[in-house]
N, CA, C and O atoms as CSV, one atom per row, in Angstrom:
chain,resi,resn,atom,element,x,y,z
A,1,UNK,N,N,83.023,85.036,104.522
A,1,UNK,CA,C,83.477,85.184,103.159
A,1,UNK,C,C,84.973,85.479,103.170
A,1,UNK,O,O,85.503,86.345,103.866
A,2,UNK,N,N,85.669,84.565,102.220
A,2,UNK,CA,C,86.824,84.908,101.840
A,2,UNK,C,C,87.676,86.380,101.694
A,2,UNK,O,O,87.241,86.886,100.659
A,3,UNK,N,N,88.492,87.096,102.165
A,3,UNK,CA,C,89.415,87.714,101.597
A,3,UNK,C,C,89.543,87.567,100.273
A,3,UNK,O,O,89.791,86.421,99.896
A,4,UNK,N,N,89.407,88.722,99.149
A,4,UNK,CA,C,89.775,88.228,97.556
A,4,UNK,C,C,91.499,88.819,97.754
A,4,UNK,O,O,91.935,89.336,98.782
A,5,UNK,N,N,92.083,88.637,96.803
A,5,UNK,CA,C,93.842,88.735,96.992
A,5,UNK,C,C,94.148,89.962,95.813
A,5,UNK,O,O,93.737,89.873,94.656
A,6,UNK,N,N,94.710,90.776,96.183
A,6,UNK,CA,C,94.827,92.108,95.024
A,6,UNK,C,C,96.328,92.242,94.879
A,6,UNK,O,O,97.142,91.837,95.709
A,7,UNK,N,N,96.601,92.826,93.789
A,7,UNK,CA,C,97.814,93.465,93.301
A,7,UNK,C,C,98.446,94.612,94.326
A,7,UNK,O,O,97.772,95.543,94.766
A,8,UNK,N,N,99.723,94.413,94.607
A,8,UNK,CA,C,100.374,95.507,95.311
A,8,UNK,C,C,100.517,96.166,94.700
A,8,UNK,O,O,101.088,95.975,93.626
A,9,UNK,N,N,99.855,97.777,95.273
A,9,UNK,CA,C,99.783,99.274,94.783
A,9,UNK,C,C,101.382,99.716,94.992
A,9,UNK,O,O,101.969,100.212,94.031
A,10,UNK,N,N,102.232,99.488,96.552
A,10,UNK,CA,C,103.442,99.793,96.574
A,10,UNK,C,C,104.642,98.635,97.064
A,10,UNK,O,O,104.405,97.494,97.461
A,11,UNK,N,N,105.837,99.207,96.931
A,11,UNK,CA,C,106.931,98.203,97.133
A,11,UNK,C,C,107.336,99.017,98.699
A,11,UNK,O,O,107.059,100.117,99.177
A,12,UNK,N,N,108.282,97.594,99.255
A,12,UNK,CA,C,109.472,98.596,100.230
A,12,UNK,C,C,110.366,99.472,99.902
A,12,UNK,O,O,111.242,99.438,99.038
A,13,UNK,N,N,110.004,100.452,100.846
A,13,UNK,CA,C,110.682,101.415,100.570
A,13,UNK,C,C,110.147,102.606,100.152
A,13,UNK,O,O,111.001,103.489,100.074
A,14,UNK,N,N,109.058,102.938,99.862
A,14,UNK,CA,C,108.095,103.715,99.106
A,14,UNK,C,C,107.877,104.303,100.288
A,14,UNK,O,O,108.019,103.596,101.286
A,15,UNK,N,N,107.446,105.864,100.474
A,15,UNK,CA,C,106.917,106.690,101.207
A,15,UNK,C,C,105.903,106.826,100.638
A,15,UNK,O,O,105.587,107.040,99.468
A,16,UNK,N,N,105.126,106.614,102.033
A,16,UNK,CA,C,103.341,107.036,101.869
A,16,UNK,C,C,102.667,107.783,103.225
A,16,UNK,O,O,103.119,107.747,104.370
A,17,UNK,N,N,101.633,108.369,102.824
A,17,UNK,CA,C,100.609,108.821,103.900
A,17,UNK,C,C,99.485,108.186,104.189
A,17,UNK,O,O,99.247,107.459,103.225
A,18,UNK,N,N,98.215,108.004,105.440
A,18,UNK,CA,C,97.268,108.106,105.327
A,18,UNK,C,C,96.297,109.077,104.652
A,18,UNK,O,O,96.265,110.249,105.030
A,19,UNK,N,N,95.473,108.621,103.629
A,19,UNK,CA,C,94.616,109.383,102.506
A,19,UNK,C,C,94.216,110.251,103.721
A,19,UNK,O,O,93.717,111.319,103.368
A,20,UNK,N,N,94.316,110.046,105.296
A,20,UNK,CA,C,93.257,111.591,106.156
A,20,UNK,C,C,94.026,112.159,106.799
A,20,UNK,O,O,93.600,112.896,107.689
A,21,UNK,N,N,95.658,111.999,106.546
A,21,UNK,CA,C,96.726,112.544,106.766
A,21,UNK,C,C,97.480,112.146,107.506
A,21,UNK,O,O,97.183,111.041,107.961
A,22,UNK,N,N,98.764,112.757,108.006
A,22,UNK,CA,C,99.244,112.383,109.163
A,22,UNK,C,C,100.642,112.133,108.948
A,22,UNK,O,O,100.912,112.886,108.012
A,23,UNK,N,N,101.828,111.436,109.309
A,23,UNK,CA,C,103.006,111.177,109.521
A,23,UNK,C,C,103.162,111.143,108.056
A,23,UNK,O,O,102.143,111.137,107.365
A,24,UNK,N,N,104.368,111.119,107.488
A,24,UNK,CA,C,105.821,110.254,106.724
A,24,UNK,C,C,105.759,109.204,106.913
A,24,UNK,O,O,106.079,108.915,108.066
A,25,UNK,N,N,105.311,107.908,105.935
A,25,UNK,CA,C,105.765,106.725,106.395
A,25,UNK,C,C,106.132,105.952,105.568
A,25,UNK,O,O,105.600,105.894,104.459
A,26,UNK,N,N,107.250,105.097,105.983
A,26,UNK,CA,C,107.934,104.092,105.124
A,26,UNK,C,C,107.195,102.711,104.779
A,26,UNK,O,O,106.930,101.916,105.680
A,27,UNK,N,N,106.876,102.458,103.452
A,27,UNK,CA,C,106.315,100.988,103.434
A,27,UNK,C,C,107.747,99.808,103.638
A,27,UNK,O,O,108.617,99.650,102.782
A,28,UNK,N,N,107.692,99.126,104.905
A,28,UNK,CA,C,108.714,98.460,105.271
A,28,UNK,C,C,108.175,96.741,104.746
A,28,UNK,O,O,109.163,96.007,104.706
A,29,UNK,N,N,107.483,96.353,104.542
A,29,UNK,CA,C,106.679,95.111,104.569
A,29,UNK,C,C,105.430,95.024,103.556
A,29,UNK,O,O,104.386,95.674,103.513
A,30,UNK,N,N,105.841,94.162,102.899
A,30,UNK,CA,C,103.854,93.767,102.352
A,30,UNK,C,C,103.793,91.840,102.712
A,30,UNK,O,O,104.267,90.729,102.474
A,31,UNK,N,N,102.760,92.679,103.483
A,31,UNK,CA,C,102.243,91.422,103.886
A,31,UNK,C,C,101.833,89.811,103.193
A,31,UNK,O,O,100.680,89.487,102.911
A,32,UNK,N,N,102.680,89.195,103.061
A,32,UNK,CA,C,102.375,87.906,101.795
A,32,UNK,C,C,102.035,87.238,103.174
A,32,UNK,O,O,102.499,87.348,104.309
A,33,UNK,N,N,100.837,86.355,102.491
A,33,UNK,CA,C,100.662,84.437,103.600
A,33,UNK,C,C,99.954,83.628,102.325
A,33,UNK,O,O,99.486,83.896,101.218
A,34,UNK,N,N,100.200,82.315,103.296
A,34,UNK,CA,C,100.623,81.318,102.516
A,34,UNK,C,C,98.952,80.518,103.134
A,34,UNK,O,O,98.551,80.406,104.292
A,35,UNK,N,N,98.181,80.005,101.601
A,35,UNK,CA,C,96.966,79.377,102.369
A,35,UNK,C,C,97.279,78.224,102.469
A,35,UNK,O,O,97.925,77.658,101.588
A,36,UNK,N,N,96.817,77.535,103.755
A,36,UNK,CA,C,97.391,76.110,103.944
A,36,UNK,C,C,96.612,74.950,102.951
A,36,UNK,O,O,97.031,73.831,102.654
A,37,UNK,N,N,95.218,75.670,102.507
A,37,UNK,CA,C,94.695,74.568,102.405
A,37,UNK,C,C,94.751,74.059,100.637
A,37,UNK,O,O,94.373,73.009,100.117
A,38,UNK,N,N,95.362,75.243,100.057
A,38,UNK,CA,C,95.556,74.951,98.843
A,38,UNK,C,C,97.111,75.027,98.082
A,38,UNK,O,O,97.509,75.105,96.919
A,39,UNK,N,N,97.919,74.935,99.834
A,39,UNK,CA,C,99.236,75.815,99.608
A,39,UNK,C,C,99.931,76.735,98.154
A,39,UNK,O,O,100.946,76.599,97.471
A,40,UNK,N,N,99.057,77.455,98.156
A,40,UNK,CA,C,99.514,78.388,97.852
A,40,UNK,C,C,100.015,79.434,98.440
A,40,UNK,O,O,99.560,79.955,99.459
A,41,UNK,N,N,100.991,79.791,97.813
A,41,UNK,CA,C,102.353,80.854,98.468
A,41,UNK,C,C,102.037,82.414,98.030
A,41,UNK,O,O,101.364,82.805,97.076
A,42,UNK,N,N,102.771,83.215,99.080
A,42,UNK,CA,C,102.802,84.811,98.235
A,42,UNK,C,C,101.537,85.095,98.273
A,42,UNK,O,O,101.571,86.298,98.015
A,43,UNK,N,N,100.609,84.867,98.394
A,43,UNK,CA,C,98.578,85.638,98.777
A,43,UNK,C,C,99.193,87.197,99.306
A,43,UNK,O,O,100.034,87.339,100.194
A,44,UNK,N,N,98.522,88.339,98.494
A,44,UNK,CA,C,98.330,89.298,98.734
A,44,UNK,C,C,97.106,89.841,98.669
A,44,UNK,O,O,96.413,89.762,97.654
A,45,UNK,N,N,96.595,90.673,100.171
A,45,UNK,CA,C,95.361,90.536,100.057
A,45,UNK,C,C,95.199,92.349,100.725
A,45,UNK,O,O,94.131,92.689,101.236
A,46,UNK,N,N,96.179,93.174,100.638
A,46,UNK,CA,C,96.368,94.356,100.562
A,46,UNK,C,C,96.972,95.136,101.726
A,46,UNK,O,O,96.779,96.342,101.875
A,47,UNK,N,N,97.788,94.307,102.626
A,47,UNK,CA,C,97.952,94.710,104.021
A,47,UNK,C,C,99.554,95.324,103.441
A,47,UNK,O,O,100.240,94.899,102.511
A,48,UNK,N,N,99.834,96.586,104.481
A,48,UNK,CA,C,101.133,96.910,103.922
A,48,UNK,C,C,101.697,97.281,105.960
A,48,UNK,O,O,101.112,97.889,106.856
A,49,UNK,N,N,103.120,96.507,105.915
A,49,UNK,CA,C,103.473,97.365,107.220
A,49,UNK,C,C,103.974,98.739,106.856
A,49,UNK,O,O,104.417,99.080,105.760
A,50,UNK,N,N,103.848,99.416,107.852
A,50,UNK,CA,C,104.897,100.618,107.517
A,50,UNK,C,C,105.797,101.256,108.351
A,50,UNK,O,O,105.995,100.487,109.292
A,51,UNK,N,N,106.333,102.098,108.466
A,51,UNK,CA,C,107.004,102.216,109.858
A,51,UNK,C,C,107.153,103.903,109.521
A,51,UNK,O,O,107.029,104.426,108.414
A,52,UNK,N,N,107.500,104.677,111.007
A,52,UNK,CA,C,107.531,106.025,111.110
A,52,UNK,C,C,108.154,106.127,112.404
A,52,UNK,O,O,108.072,105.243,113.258
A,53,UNK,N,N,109.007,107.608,112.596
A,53,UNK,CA,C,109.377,108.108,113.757
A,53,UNK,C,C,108.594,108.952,114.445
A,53,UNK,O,O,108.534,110.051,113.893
A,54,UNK,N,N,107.772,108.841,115.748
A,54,UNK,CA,C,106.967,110.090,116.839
A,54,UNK,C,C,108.128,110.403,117.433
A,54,UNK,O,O,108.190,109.711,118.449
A,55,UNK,N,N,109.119,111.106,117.333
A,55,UNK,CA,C,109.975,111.800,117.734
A,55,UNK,C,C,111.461,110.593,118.386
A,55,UNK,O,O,112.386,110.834,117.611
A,56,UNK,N,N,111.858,109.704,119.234
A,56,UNK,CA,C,112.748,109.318,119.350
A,56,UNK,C,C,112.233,107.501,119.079
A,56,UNK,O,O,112.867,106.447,119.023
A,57,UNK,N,N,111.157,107.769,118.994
A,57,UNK,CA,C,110.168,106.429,119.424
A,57,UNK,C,C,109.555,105.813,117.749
A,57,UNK,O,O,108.857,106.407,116.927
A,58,UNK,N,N,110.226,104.233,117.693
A,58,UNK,CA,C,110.193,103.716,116.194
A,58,UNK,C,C,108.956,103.499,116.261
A,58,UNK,O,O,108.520,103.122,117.349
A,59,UNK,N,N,108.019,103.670,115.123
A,59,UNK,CA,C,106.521,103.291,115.291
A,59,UNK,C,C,105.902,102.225,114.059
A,59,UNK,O,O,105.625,102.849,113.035
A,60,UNK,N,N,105.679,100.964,113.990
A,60,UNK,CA,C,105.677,99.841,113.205
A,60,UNK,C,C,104.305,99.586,113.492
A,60,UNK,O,O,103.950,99.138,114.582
A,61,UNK,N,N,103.073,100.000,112.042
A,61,UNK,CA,C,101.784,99.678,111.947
A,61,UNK,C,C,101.378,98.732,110.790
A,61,UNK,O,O,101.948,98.956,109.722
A,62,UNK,N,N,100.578,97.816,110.820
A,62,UNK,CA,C,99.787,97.312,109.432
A,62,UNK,C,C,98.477,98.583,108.979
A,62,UNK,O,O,97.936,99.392,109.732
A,63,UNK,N,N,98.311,98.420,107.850
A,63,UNK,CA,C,97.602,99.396,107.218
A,63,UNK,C,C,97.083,98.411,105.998
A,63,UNK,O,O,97.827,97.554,105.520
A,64,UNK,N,N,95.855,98.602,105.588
A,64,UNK,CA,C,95.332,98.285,104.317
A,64,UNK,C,C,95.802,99.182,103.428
A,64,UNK,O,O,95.911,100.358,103.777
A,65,UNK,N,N,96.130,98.804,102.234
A,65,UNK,CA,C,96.493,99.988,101.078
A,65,UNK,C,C,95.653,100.812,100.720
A,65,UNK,O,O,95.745,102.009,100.447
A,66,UNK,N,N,94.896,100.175,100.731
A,66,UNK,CA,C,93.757,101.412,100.381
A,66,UNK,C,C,93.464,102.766,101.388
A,66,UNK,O,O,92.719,103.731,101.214
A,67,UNK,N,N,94.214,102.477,102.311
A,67,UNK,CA,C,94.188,103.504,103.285
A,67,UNK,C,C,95.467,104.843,102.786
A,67,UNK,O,O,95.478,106.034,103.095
A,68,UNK,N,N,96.127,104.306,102.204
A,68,UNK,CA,C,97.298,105.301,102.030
A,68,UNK,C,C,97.330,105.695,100.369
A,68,UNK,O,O,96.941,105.225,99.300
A,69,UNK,N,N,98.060,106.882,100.892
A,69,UNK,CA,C,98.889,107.453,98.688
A,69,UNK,C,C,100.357,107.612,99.139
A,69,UNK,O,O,101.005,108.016,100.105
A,70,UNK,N,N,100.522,107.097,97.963
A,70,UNK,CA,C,102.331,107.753,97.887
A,70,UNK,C,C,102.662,109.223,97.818
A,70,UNK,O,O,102.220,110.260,97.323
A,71,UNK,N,N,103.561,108.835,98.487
A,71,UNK,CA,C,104.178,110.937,98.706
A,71,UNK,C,C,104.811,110.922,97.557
A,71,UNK,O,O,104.707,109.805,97.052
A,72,UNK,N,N,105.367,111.590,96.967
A,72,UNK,CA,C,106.844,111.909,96.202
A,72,UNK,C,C,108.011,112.368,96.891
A,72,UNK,O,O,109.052,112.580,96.269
């Protein structure tokens, strides 16, 4: 079964957490792809990169949105 395609909850640049805690993290990326077979462009289907520092060491993850909330 298909992936259905959802509305982005955040933009780049937005600080968020995992909803079970954990780091500061920057939403650096939302994941857009392109389906070949109907080319359609821009498909969002809820993946967000994000990025964070473990002390000197850059740390660059994909995450489903639904996994995270925005900090303030």
């Amino acid at each position: 079964m298909a992936e259905k395609t959802v509305k982005p909850r955040f933009k780049v640049g937005d600080k968020v957490k995992l909803q079970s805690g954990g780091e500061l993290m920057t939403v650096a990326n939302l994941r857009m792809e392109i389906n070949i077979q109907t080319v359609e462009a821009d498909l969002f289907y809820g993946y967000v990169f994000c990025n964070w520092f473990e002390g000197d060491k850059l740390r660059i993850e994909r995450f489903h949105q639904d996994m995270l909330e925005l900090v303030n």
